[in-house]
BALOBA-1460 file (C-alpha; in Angstrom, 3 decimals):
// residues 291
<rec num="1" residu="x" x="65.705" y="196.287" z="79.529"/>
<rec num="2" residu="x" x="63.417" y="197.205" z="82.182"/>
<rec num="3" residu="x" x="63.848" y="197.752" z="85.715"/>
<rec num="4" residu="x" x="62.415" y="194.273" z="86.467"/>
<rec num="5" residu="x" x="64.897" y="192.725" z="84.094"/>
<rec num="6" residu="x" x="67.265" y="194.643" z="85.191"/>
<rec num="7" residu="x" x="66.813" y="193.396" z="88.825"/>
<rec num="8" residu="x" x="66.749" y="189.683" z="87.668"/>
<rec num="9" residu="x" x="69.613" y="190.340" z="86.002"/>
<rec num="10" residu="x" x="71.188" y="191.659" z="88.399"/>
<rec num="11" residu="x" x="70.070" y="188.121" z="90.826"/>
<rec num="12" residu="x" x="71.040" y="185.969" z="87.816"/>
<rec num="13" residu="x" x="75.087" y="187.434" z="88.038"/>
<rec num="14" residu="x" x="74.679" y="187.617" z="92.034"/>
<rec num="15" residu="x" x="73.986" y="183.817" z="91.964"/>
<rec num="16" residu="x" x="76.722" y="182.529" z="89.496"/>
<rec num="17" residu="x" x="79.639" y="185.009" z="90.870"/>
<rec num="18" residu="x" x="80.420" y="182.785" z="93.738"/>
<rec num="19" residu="x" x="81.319" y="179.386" z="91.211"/>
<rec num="20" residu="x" x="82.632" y="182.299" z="88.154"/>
<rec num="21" residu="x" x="85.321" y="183.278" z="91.158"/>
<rec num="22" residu="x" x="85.797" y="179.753" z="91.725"/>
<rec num="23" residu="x" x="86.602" y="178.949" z="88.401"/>
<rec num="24" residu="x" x="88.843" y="182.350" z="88.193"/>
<rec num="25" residu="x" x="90.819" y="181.391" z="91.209"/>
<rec num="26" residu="x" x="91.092" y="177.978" z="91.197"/>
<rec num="27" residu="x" x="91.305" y="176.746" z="87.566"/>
<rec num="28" residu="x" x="91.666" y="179.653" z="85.432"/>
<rec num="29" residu="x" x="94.864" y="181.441" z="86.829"/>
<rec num="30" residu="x" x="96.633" y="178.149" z="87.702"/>
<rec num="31" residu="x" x="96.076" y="176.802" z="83.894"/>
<rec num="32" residu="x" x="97.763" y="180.615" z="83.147"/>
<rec num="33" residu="x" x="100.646" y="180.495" z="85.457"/>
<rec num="34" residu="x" x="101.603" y="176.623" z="84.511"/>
<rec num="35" residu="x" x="102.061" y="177.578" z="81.111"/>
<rec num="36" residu="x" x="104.081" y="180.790" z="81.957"/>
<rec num="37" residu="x" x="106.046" y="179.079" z="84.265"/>
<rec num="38" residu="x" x="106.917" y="176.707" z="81.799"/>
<rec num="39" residu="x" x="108.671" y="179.534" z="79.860"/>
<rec num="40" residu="x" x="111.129" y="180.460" z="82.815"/>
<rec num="41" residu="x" x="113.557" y="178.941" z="85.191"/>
<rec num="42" residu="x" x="112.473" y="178.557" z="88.833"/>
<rec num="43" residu="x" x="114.983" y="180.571" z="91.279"/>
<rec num="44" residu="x" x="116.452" y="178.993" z="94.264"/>
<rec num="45" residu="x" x="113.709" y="177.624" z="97.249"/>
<rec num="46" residu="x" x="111.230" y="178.458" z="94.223"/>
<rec num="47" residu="x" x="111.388" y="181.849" z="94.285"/>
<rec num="48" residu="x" x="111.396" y="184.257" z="91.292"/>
<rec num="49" residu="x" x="111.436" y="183.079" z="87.786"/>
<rec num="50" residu="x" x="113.535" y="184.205" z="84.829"/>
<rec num="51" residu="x" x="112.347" y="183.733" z="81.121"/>
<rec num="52" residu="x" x="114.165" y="181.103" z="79.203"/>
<rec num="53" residu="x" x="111.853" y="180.900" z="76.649"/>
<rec num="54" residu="x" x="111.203" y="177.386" z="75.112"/>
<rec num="55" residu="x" x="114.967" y="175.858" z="76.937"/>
<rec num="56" residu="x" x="112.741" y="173.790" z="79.545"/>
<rec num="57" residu="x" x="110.706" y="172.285" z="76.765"/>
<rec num="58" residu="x" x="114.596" y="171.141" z="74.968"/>
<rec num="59" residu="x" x="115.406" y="170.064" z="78.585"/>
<rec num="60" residu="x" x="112.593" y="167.670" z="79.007"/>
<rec num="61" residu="x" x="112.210" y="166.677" z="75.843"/>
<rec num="62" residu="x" x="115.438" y="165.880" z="75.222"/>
<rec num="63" residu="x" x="115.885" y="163.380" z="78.743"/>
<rec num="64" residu="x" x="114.699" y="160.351" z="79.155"/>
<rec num="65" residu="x" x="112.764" y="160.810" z="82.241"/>
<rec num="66" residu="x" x="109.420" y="162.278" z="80.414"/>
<rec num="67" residu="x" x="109.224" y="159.653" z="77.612"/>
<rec num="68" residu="x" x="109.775" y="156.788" z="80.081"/>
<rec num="69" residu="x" x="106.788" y="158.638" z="82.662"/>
<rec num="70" residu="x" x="104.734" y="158.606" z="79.310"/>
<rec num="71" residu="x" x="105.321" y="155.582" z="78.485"/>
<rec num="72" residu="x" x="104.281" y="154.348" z="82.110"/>
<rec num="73" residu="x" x="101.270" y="156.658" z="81.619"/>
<rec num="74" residu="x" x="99.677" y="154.701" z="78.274"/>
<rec num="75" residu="x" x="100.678" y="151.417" z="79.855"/>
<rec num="76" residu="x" x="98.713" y="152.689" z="83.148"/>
<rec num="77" residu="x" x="95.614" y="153.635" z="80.914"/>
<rec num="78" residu="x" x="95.963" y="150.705" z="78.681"/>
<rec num="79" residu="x" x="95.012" y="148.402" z="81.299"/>
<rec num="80" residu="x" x="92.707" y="150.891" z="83.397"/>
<rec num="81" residu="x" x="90.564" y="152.220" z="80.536"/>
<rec num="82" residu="x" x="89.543" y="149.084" z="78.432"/>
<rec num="83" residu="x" x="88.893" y="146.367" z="81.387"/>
<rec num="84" residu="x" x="86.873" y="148.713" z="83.213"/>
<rec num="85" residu="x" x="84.720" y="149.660" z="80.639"/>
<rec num="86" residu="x" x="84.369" y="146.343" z="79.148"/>
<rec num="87" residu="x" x="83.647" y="144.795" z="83.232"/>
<rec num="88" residu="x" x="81.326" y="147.545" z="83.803"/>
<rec num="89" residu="x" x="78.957" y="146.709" z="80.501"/>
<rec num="90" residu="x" x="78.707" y="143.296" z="81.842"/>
<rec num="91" residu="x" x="77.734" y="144.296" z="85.428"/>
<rec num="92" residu="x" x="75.398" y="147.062" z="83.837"/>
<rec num="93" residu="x" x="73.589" y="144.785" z="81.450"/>
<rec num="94" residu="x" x="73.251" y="142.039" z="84.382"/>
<rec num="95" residu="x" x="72.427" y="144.586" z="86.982"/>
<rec num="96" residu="x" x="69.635" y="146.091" z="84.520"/>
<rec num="97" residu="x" x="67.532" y="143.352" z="85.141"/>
<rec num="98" residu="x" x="65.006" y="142.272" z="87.571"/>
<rec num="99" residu="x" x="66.817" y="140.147" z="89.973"/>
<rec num="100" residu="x" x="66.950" y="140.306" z="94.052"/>
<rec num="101" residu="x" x="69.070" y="142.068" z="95.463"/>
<rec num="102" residu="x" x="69.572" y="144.246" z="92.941"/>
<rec num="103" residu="x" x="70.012" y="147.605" z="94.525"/>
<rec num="104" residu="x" x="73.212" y="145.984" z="97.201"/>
<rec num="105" residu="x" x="74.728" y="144.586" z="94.232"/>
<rec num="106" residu="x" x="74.929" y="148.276" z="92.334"/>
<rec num="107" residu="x" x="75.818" y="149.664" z="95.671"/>
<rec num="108" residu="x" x="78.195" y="147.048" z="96.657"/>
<rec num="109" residu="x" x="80.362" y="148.140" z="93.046"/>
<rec num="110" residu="x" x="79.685" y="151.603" z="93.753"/>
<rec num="111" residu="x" x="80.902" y="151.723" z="96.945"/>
<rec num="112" residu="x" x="85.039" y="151.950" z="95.740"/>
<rec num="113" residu="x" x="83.976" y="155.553" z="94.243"/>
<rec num="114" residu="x" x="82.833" y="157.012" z="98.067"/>
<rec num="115" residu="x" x="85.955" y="155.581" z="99.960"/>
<rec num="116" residu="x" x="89.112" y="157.724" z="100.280"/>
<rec num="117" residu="x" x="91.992" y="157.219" z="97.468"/>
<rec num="118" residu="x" x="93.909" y="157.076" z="100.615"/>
<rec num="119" residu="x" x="92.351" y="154.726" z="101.970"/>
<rec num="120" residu="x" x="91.808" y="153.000" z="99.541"/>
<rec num="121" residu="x" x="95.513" y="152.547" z="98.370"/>
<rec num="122" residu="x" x="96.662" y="151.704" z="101.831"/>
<rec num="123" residu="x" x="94.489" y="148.306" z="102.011"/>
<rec num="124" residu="x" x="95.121" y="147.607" z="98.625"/>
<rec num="125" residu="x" x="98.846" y="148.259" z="99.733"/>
<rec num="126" residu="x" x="98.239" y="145.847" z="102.655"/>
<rec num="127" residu="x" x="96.983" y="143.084" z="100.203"/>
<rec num="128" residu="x" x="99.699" y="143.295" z="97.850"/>
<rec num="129" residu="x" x="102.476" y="142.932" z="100.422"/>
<rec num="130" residu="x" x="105.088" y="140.688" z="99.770"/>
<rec num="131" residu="x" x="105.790" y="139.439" z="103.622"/>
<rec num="132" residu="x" x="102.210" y="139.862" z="105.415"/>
<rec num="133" residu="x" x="99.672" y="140.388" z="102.245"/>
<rec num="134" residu="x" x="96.660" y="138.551" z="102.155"/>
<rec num="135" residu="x" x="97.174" y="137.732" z="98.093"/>
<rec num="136" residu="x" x="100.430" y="136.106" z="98.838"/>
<rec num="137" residu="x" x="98.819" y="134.448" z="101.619"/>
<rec num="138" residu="x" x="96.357" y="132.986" z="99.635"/>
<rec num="139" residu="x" x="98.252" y="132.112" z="97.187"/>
<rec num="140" residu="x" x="100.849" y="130.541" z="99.007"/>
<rec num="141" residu="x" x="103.863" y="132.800" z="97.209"/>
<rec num="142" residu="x" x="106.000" y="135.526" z="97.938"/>
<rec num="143" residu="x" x="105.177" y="137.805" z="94.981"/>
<rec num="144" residu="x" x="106.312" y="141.087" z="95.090"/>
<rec num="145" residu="x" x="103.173" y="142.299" z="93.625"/>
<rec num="146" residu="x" x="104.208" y="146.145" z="93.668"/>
<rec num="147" residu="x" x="108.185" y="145.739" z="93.715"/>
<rec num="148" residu="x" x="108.804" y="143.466" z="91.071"/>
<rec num="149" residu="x" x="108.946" y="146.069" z="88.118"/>
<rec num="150" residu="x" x="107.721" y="142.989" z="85.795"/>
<rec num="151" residu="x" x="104.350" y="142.852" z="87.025"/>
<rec num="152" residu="x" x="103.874" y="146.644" z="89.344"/>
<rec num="153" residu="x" x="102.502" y="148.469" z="86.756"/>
<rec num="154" residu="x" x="99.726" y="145.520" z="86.564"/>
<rec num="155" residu="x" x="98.912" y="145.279" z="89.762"/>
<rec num="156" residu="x" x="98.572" y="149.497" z="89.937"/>
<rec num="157" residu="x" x="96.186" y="149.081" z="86.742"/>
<rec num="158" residu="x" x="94.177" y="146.334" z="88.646"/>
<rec num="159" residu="x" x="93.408" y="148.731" z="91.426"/>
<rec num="160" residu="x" x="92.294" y="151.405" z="89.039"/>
<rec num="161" residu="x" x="90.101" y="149.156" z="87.153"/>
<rec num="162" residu="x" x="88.486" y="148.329" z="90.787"/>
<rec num="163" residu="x" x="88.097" y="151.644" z="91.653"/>
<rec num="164" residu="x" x="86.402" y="153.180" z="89.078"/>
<rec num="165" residu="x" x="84.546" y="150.176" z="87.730"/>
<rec num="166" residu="x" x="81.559" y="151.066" z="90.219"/>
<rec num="167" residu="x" x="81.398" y="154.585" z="88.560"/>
<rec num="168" residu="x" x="81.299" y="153.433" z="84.969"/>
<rec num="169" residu="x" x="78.537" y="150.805" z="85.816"/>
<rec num="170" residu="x" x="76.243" y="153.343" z="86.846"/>
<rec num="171" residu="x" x="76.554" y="155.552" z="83.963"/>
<rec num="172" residu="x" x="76.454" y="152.368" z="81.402"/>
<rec num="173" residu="x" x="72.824" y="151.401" z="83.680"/>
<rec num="174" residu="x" x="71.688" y="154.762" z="82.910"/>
<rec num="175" residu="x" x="72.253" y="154.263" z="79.329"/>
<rec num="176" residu="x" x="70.898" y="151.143" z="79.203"/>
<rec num="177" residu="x" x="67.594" y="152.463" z="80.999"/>
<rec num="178" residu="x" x="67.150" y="155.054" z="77.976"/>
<rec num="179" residu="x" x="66.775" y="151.865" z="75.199"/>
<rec num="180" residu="x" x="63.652" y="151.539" z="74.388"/>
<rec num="181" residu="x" x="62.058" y="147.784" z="74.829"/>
<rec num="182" residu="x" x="60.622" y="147.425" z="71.476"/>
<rec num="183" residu="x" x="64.035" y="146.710" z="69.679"/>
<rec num="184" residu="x" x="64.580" y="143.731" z="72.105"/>
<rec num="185" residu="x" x="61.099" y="142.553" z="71.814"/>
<rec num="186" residu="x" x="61.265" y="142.512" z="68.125"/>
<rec num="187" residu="x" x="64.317" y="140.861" z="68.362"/>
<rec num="188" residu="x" x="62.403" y="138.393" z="70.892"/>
<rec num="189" residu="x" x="59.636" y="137.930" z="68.121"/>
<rec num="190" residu="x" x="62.603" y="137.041" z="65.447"/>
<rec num="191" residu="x" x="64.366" y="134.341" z="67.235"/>
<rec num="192" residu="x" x="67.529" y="136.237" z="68.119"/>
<rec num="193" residu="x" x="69.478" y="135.227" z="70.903"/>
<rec num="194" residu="x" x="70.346" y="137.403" z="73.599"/>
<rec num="195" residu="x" x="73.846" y="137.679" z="72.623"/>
<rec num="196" residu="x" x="72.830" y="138.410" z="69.180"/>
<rec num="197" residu="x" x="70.772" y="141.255" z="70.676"/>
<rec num="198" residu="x" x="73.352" y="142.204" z="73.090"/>
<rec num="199" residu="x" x="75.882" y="143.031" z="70.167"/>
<rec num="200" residu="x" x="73.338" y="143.774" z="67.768"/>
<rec num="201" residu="x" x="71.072" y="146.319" z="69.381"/>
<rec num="202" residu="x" x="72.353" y="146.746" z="73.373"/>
<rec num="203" residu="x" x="76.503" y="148.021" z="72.310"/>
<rec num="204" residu="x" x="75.257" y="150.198" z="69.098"/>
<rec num="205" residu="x" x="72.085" y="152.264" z="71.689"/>
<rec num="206" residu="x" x="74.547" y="152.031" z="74.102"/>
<rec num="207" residu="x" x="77.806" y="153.281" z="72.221"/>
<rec num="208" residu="x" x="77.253" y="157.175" z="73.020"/>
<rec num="209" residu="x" x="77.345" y="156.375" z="76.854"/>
<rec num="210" residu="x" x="79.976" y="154.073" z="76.015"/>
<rec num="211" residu="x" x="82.102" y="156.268" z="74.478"/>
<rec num="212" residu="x" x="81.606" y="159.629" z="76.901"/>
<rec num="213" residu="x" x="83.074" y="157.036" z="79.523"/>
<rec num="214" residu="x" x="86.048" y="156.026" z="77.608"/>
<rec num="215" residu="x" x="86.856" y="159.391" z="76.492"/>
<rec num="216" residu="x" x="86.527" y="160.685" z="80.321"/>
<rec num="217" residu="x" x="88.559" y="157.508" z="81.353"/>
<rec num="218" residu="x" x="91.424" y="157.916" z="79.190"/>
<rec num="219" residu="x" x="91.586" y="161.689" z="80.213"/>
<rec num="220" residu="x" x="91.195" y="160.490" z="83.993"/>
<rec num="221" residu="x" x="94.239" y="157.743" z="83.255"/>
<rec num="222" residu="x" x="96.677" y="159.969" z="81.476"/>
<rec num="223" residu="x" x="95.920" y="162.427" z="84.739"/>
<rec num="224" residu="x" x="96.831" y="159.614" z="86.852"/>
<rec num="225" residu="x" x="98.177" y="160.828" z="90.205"/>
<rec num="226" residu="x" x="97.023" y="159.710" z="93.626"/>
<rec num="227" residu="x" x="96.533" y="155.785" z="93.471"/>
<rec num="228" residu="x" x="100.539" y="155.583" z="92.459"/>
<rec num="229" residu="x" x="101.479" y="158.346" z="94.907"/>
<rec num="230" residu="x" x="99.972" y="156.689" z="97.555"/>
<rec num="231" residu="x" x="100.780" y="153.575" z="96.677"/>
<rec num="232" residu="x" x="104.432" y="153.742" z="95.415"/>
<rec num="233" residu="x" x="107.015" y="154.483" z="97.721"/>
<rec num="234" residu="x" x="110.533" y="156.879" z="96.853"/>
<rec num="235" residu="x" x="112.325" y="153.570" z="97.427"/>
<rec num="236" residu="x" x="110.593" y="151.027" z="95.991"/>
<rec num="237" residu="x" x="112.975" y="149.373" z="93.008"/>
<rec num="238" residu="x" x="109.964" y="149.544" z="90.549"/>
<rec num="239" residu="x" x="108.734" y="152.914" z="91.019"/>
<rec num="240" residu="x" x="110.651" y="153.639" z="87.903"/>
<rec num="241" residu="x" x="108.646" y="151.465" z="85.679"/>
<rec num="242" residu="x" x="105.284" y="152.637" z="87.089"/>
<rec num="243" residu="x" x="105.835" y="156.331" z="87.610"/>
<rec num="244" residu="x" x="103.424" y="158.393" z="85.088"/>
<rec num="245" residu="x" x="103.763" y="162.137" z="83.939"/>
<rec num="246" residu="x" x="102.071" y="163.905" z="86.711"/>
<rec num="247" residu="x" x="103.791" y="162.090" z="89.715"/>
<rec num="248" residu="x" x="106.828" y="163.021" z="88.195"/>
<rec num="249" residu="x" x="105.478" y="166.875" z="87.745"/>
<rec num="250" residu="x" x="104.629" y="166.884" z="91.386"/>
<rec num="251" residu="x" x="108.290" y="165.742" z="92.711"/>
<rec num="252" residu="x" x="109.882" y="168.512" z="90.767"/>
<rec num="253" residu="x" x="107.401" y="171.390" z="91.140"/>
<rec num="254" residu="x" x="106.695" y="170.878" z="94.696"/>
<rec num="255" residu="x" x="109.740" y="168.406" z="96.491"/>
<rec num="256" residu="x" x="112.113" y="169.634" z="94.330"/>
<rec num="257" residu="x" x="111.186" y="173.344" z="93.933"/>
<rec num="258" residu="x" x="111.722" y="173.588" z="90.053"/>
<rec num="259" residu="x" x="108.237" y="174.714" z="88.982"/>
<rec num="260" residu="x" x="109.409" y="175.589" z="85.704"/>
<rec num="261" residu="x" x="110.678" y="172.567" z="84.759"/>
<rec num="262" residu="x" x="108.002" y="170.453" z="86.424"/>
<rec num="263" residu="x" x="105.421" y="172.692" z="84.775"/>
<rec num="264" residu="x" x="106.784" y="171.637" z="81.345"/>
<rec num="265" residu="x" x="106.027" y="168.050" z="81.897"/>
<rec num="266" residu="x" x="102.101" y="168.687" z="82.737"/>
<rec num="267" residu="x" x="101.574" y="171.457" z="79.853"/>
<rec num="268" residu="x" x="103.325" y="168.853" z="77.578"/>
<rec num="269" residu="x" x="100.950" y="165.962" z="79.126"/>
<rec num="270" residu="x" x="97.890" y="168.601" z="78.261"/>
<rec num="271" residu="x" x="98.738" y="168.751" z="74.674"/>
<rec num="272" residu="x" x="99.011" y="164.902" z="74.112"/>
<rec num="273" residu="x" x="95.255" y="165.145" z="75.894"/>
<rec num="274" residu="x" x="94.209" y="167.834" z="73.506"/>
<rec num="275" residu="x" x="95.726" y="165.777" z="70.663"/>
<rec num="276" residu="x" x="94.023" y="162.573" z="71.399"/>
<rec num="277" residu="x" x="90.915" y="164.656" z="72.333"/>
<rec num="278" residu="x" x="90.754" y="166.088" z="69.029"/>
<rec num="279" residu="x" x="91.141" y="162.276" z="67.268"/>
<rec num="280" residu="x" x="88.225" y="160.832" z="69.436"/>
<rec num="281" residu="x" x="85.859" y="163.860" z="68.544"/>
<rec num="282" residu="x" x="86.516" y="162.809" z="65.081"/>
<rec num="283" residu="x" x="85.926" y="159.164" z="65.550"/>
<rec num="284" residu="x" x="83.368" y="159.887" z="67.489"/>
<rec num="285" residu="x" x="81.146" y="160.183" z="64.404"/>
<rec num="286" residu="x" x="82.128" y="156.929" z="62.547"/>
<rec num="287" residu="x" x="81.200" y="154.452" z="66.009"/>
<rec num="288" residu="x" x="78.810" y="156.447" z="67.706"/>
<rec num="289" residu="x" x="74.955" y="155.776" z="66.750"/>
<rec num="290" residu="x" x="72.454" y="158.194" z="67.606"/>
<rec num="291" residu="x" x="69.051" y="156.767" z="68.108"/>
């Protein structure tokens, strides 16, 4: 190398150390430590650990509490992943088109993605209230809209689908921007309709958007953590049935000071992700068309 490539080498590392020590510090070593303290009991007020080897992994795996927070997990992202991608097509391919008032509309949906999590669970904790909540006021009823384990887990999924629905329409506009206008003009030319071309032509030029967001939404589900938190309180009677894997984590690592055993639950969580990961890749070739 010479000296001048030397020097902009030099710049080039200068430049990227700031976000390499950032991703060293702050997602790196944690990923390192969770897995080793998943390996070793947590001493008391979380201090020291001593290697068990693999007896946290029999501990968890062998209660009940980590299959029914998985459970709650899937149902979470069963609701969550396919209405929000499905809604979000439909306001993409409606928002695509020349209409007034186009630009509030998109910012009107996208609006949910800026505000708080904490705020927004607290109005949407407001509206599902069983004594003063506008829904039940509306409705006339006295639901107990996130008590009555029935139906919580719904109404959590509901606000997830709202608040993300704003983000996946913007990405699905995107991809809808990048089809070219001579396949639908053809298809004009033809005589086929515009659902025709919408299922035809619109979800197979669309389905590598389409399936980046799913894939990043089911991650995002099963990672679920804030909106229930938030949302859920220790004594409400259907926390139980609504609870996913990383809430749980976070009440044993950090309320209850057992960071060994609450790491177990999240390095278990990230091989189901890596799992499932693995199985979309490979699908990923038989429903995803390339134009």
């Amino acid at each position: 190398m010479t000296k001048a490539e030397k020097t902009e080498a030099l710049w080039g590392w200068f430049f990227i150390a700031p976000t390499m020590l950032g991703l060293l510090i702050l997602n790196f070593y944690p990923i390192v430590n969770t897995v080793w303290q998943s390996f070793c009991k947590t001493g008391d007020f979380g201090r020291g650990n001593t290697f068990v080897g693999l007896q946290n992994y029999i501990d968890v795996l062998s209660g009940s509490e980590f299959w029914v927070s998985l459970f709650n997990t899937f149902k979470y992202a069963v609701i969550e992943v396919p209405f929000s991608v499905c809604i979000a097509l439909v306001l993409a391919v409606f928002l695509n088109r020349k209409m007034a008032g186009r630009s509030i509309y998109r910012t009107i949906y996208f609006l949910p993605m800026v505000a708080a999590p904490a705020a927004v669970s607290m109005v949407w904790k407001w509206l599902y209230n069983q004594q003063y909540g506008l829904l039940n006021h509306l409705f006339g009823s006295s639901t107990g809209w996130i008590s009555d384990p029935k139906i919580a887990w719904i109404s959590i999924g509901i606000i997830g689908v709202w608040s993300i629905l704003g983000y996946n329409m913007v990405l699905m506009i995107g991809g809808l921007q990048e089809i070219p206008r001579d396949y639908h003009e053809a298809a004009d030319i033809d005589g086929a309709s515009p659902i025709r071309q919408f299922f035809s032509i619109t979800v197979p030029l669309l389905s590598p958007t389409i399936f980046f967001i799913v894939q990043t939404r089911i991650i995002g589900a099963l990672q679920q953590f804030d909106l229930i938190y938030m949302v859920m309180d220790t004594s409400n009677p259907a926390l139980s049935s609504v609870e996913t894997v990383v809430p749980v984590f976070y009440r044993y690592a950090f309320t209850y000071g057992n960071k060994g055993y609450g790491a177990t639950f999240v390095i278990l969580l990230l091989l189901i992700i890596l799992f499932l990961t693995v199985l979309l890749q490979k699908a990923e070739k038989k429903f995803v068309f390339y134009n």
